[in-house]
C-alpha positions as YAML, in Angstrom:
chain: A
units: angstrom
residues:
- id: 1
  name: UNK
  ca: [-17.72, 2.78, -21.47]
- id: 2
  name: UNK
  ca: [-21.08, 1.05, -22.08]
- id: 3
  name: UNK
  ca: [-21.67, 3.97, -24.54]
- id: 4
  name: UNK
  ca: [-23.31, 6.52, -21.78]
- id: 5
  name: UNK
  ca: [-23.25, 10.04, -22.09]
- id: 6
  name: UNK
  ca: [-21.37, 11.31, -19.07]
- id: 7
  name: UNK
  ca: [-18.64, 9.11, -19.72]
- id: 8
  name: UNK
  ca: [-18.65, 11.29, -23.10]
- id: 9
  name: UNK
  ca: [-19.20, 14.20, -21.92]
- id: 10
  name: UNK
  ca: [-15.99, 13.89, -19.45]
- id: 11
  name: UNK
  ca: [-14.16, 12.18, -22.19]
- id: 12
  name: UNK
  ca: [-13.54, 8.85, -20.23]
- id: 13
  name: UNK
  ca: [-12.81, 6.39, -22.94]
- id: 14
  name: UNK
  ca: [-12.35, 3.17, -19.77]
- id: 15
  name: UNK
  ca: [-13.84, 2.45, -16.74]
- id: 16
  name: UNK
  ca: [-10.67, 3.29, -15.37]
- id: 17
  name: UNK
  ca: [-11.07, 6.97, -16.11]
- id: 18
  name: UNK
  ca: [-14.11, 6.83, -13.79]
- id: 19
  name: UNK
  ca: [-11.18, 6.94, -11.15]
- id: 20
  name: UNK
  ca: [-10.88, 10.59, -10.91]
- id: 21
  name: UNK
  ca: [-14.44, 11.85, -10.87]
- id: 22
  name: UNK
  ca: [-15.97, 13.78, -8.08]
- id: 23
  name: UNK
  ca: [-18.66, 15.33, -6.30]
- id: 24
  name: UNK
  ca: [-17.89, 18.38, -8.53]
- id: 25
  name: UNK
  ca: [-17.67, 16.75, -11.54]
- id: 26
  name: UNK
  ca: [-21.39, 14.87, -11.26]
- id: 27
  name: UNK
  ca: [-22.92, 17.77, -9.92]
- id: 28
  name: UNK
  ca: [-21.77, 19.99, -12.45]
- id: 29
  name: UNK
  ca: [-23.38, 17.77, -15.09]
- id: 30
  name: UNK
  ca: [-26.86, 17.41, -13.76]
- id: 31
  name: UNK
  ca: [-26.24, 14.95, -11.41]
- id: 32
  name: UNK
  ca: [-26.08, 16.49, -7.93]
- id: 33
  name: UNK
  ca: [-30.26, 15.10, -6.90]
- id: 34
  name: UNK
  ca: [-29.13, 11.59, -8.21]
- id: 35
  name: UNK
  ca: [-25.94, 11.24, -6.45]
- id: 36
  name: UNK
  ca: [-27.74, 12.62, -3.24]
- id: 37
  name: UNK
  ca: [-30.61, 10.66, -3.16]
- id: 38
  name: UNK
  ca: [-29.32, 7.40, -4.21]
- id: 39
  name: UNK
  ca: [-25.88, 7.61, -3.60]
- id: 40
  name: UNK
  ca: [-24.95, 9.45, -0.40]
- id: 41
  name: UNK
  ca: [-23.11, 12.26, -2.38]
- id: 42
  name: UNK
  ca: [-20.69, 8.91, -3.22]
- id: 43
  name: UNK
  ca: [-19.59, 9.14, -6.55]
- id: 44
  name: UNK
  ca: [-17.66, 5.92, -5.63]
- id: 45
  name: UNK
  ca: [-21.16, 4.32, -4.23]
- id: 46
  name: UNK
  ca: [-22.87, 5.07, -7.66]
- id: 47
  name: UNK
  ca: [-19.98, 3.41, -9.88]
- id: 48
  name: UNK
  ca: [-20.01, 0.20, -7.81]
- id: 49
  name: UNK
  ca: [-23.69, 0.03, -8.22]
- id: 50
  name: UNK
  ca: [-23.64, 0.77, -11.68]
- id: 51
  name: UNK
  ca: [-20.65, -1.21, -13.10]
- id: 52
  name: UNK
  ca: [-21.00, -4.24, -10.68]
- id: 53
  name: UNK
  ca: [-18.38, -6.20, -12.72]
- id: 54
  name: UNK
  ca: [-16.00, -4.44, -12.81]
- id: 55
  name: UNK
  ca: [-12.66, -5.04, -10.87]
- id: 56
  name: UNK
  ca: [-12.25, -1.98, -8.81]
- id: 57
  name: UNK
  ca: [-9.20, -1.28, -7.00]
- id: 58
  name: UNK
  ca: [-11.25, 1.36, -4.70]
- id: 59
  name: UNK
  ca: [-7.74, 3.17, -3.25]
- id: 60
  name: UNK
  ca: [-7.39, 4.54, -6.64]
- id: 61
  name: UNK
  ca: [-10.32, 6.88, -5.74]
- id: 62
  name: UNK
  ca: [-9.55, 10.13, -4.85]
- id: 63
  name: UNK
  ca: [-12.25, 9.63, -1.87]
- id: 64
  name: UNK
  ca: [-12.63, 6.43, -0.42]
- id: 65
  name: UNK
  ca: [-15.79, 4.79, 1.74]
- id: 66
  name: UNK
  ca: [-15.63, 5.72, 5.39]
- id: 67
  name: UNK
  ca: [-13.48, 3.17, 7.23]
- id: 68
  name: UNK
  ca: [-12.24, 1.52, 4.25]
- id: 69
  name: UNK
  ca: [-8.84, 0.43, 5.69]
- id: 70
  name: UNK
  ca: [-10.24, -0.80, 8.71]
- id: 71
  name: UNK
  ca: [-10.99, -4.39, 6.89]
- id: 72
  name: UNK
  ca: [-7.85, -6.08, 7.24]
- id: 73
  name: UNK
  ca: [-9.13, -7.73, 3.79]
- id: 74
  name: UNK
  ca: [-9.02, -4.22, 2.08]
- id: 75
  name: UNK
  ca: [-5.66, -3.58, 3.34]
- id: 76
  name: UNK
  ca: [-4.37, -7.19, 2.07]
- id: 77
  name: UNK
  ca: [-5.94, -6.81, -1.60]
- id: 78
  name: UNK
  ca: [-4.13, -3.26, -1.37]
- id: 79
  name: UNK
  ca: [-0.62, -4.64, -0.80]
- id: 80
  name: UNK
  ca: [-1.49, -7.62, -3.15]
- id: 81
  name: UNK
  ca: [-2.62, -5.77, -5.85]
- id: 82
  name: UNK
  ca: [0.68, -3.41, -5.12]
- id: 83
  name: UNK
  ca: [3.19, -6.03, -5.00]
- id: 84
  name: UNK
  ca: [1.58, -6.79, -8.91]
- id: 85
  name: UNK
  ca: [2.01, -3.73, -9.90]
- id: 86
  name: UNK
  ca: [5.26, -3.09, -8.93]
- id: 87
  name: UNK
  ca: [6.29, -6.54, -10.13]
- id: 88
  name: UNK
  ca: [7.18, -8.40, -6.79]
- id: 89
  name: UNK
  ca: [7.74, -12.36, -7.61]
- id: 90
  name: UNK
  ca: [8.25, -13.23, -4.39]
- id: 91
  name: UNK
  ca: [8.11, -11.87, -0.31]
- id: 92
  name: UNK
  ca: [11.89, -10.87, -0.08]
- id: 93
  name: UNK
  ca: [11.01, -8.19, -2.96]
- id: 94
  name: UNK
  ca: [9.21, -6.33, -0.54]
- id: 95
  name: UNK
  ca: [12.35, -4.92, 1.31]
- id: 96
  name: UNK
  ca: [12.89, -2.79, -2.01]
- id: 97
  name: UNK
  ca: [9.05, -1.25, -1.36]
- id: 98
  name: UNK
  ca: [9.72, 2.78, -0.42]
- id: 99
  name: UNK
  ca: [6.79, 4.65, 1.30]
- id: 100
  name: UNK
  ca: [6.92, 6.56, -1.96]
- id: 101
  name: UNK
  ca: [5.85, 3.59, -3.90]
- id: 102
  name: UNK
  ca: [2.70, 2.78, -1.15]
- id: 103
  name: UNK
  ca: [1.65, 6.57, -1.32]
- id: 104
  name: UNK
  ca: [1.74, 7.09, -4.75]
- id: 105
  name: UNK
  ca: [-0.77, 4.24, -5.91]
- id: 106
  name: UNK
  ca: [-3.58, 5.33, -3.18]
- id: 107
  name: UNK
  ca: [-1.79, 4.01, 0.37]
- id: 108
  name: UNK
  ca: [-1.22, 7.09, 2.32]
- id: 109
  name: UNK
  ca: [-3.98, 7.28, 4.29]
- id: 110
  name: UNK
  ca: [-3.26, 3.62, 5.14]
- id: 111
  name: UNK
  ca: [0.18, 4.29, 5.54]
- id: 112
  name: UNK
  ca: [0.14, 6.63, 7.98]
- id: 113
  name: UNK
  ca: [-3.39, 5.78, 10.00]
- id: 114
  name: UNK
  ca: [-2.62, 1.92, 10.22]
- id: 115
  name: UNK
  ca: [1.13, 1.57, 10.62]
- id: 116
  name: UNK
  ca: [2.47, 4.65, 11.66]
- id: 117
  name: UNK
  ca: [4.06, 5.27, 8.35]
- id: 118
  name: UNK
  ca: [6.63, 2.41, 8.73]
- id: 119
  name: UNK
  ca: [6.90, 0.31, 5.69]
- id: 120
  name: UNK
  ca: [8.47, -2.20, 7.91]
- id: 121
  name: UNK
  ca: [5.30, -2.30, 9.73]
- id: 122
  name: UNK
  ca: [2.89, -2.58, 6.92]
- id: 123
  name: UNK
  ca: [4.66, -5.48, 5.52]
- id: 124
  name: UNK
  ca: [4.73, -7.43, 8.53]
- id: 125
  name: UNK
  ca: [1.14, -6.60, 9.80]
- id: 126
  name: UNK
  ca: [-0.07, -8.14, 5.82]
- id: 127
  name: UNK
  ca: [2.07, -10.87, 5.55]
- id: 128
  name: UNK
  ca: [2.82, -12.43, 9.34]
- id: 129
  name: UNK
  ca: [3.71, -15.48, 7.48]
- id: 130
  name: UNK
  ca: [6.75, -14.61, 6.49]
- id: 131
  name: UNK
  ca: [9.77, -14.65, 8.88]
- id: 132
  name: UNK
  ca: [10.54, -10.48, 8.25]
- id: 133
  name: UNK
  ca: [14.31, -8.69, 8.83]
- id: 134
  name: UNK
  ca: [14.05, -5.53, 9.90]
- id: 135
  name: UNK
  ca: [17.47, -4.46, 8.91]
- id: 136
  name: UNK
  ca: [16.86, -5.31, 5.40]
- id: 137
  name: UNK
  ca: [14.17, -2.75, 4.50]
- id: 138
  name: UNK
  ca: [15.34, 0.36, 3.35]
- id: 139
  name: UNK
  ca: [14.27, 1.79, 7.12]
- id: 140
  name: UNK
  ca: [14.17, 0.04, 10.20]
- id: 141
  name: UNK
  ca: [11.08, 0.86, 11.99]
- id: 142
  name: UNK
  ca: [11.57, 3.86, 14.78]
- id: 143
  name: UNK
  ca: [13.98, 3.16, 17.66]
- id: 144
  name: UNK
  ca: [14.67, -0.03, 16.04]
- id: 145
  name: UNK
  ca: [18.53, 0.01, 16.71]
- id: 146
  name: UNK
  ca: [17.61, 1.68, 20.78]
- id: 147
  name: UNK
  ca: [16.83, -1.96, 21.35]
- id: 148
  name: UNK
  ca: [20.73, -4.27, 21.70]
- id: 149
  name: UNK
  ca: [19.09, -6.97, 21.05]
- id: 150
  name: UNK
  ca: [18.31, -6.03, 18.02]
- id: 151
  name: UNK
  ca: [21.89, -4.51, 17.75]
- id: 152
  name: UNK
  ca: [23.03, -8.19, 18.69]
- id: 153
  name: UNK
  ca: [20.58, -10.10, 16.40]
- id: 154
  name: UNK
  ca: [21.79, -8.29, 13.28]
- id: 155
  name: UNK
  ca: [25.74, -8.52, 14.76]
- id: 156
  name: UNK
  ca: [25.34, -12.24, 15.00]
- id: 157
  name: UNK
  ca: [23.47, -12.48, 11.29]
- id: 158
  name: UNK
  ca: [26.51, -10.24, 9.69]
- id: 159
  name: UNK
  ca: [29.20, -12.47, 11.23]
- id: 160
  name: UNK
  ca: [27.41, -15.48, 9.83]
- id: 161
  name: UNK
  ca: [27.91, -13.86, 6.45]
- id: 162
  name: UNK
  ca: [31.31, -12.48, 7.10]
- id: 163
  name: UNK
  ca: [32.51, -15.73, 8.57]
- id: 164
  name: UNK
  ca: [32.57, -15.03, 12.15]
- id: 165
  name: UNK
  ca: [31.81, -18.30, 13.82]
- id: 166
  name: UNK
  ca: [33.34, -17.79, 16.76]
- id: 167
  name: UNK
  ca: [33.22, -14.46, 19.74]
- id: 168
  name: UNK
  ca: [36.47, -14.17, 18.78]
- id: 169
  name: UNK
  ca: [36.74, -13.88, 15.05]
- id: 170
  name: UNK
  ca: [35.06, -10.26, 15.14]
- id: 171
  name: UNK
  ca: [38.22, -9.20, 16.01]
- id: 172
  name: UNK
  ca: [39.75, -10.26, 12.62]
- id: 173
  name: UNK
  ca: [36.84, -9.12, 10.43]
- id: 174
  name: UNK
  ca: [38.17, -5.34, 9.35]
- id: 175
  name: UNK
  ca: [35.57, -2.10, 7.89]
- id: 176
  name: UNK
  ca: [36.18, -3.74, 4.44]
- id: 177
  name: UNK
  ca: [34.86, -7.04, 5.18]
...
């Protein structure tokens, strides 16, 4: 890390250690006037100035920039740079995503502030492009199935794949279809 001495000092041996340091951490060292002066007590703030070319994926901070998520391009790289990580070829991967997987890598807060902690939701909202099942995620979104026509919409999409052409051939189809 460009040889410099807090990065020894705190052991960091990548710019990716830089990830978990804090307020606490810089002030502790000497570096409380700096960070307040120049920096607005934004330990995140300093590294972007200082390490401009770096790639930083800035939900892997422990505290982000104040209304971070509310640029619908910062909540696009997030689920782009997720779907890479979690090695996603293609859209229909995404129904295997868990709201486990989104916390864990730095997506709670958007998560829950942005879609109401539906997976089904976030996926939609970031890639309207694609023609989304509900049904196929491992939740629905809330009060999905209170709606009959979406009761009837996935009916008539399992009797397509059952065989059930017809009104009538439901009655054939058996619990081990």
């Amino acid at each position: 890390v460009r040889g410099d001495s807090l990065a020894k000092k705190l052991n960091f041996s990548s710019l990716d250690d830089w990830y978990q340091i804090t307020q606490t951490d810089l002030r502790s060292l000497g570096g409380s006037g700096l960070l307040k002066s120049v920096y607005s007590f934004s330990p995140l703030k300093a590294l972007l100035t200082i390490y401009p070319e770096h790639d930083w994926k800035l939900w892997k901070f422990k505290k982000l920039l104040n209304n971070f998520w509310e640029e619908e391009f910062q909540r696009r790289s997030f689920f782009d740079w997720l779907g890479q990580e979690l090695g996603y070829p293609s859209y229909t991967s995404w129904y295997r995503v868990s709201g486990s997987d989104i916390k864990s890598r730095g997506g709670s807060g958007l998560l829950s502030r942005y879609y109401n902690n539906s997976v089904y939701n976030a996926v939609k909202s970031t890639y309207p492009e694609y023609p989304w099942i509900p049904w196929q995620f491992n939740y629905a979104p809330h009060n999905f199935w209170s709606d009959s026509e979406n009761q009837r919409s996935f009916l008539l999409e399992l009797g397509k794949e059952l065989g059930a052409l017809e009104y009538m051939d439901f009655y054939r189809l058996t619990i081990y279809d």
